[in-house]
C-alpha positions in Angstrom: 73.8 -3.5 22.3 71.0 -4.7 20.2 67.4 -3.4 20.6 64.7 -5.7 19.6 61.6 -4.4 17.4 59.6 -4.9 20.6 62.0 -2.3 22.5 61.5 0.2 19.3 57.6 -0.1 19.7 57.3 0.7 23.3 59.5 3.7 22.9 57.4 4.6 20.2 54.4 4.2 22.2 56.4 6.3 24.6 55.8 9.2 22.5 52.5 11.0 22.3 53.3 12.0 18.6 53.8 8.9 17.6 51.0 7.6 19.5 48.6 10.4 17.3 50.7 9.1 14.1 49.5 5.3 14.0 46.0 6.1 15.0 46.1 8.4 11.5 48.2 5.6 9.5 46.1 2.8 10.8 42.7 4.7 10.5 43.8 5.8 6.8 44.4 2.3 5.9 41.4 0.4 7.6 39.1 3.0 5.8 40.9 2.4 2.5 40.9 -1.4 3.2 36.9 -0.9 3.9 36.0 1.4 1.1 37.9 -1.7 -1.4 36.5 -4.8 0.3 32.7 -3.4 0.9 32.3 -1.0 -2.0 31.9 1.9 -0.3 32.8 5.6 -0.9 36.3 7.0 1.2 33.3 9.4 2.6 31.4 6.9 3.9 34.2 4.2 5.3 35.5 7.8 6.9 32.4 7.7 8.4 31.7 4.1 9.4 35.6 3.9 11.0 34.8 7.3 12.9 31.5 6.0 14.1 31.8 2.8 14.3 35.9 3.3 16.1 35.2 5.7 18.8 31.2 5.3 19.3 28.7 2.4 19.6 28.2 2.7 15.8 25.3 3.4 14.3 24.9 0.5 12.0 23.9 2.4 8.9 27.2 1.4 7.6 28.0 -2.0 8.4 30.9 -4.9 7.1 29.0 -7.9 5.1 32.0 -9.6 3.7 33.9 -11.8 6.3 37.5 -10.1 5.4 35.4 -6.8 5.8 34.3 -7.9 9.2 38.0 -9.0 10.0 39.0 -5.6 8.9 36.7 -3.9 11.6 37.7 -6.3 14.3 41.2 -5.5 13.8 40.3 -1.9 13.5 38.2 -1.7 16.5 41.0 -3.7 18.9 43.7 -1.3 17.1 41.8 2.0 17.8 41.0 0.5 21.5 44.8 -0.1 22.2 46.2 3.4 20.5 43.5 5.5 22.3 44.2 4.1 25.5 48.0 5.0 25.0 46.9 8.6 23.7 44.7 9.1 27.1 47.6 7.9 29.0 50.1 10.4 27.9 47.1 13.4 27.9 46.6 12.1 31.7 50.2 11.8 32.9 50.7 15.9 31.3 47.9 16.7 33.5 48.7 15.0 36.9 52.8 14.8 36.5 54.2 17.8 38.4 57.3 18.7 36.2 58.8 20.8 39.5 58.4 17.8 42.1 61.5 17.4 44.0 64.6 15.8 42.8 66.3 12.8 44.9 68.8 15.1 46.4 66.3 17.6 47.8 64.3 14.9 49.3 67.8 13.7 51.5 68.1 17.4 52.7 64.7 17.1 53.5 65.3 14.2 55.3 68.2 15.5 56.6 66.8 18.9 57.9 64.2 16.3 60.0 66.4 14.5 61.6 69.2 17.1 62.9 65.7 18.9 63.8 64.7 15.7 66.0 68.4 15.1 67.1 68.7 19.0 68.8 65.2 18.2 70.3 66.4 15.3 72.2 69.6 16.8 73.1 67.4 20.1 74.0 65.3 17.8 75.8 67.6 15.6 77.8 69.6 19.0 79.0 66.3 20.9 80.0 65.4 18.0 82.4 69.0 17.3 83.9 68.4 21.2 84.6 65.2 21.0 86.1 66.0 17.9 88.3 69.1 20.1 89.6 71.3 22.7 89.0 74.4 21.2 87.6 78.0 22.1 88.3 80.7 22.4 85.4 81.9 18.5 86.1 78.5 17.4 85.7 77.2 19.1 82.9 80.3 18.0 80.8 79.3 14.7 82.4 75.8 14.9 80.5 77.5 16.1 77.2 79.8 13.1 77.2 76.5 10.8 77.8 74.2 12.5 75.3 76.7 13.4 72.9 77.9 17.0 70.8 75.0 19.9 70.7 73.6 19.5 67.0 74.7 22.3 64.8 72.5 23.6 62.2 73.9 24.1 58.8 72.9 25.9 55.8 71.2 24.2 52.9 74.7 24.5 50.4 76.1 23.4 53.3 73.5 20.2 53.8 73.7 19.1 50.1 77.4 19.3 50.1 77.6 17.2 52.9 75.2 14.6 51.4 77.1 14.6 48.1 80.2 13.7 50.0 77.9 10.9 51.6 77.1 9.8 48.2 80.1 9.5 47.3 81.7 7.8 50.1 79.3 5.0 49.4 79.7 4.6 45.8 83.7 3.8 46.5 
């Protein structure tokens, strides 16, 4: 299978490290590229890329030149693109809950509901044969047959065994 260089860039940009590595690459180059073209100090393109990147700028250090001002440009959309990938992956560490549950704990989950609702009906539909009248042996088999097997209740091993069997059953 062939991966394009598109593919190898988005799993780059995948990668908070790498994310922090181009903004330092790109940043070293557009302030070497500004220092050359404007004729400015490394001190002060530092400055004019830090200010002028990630602020409003303060426009004591400004491009003249048009290939300086193309510099910027491409700096500022560069910075502007890389940040937002570096606040992405800062954001997602915050709010992603490492522990949440896994696929198969969310089927026992569902599981657990619904033998839990099952024995409620069955619970349900035996409590008001009862109430309307005492039932004989004939007729409470009668109402078994009609509303089907009590619900048994199962341990959790038990549960995910059960749905890995499932699982199984349907991938055949």
């Amino acid at each position: 299978m062939r991966f394009s260089t598109l593919d190898a860039a988005r799993r780059a940009l995948n990668r908070a490290r790498m994310v922090v590595l181009l903004l330092l690459v790109t940043n070293a180059v557009y302030i070497l590229m500004f220092a050359h073209l404007e004729n400015h100090s490394i001190w002060d393109a530092t400055w004019w890329d830090g200010v002028s990147g990630y602020t409003v700028g303060y426009g004591d250090i400004f491009p003249i030149t048009v290939t300086g001002r193309s510099v910027a440009l491409t700096s500022f959309f560069t910075n502007f693109v890389l940040f937002q990938f570096l606040t992405a992956h800062i954001t997602a560490e915050v709010l992603i809950d490492k522990h949440l549950f896994s696929h198969l704990e969310q089927e026992l989950l569902k599981e657990r509901a619904e033998r839990a609702e099952r024995h409620q009906c069955w619970s349900a539909a035996v409590q008001e044969a009862v109430a309307r009248k005492q039932l004989g042996d004939a007729e409470y088999e009668a109402l078994l047959e009609r509303i089907g097997p009590r619900p048994t209740f199962k341990s959790d091993d038990e549960l995910l065994e059960e749905l890995a069997q499932r699982k199984e059953l349907q991938m055949q």
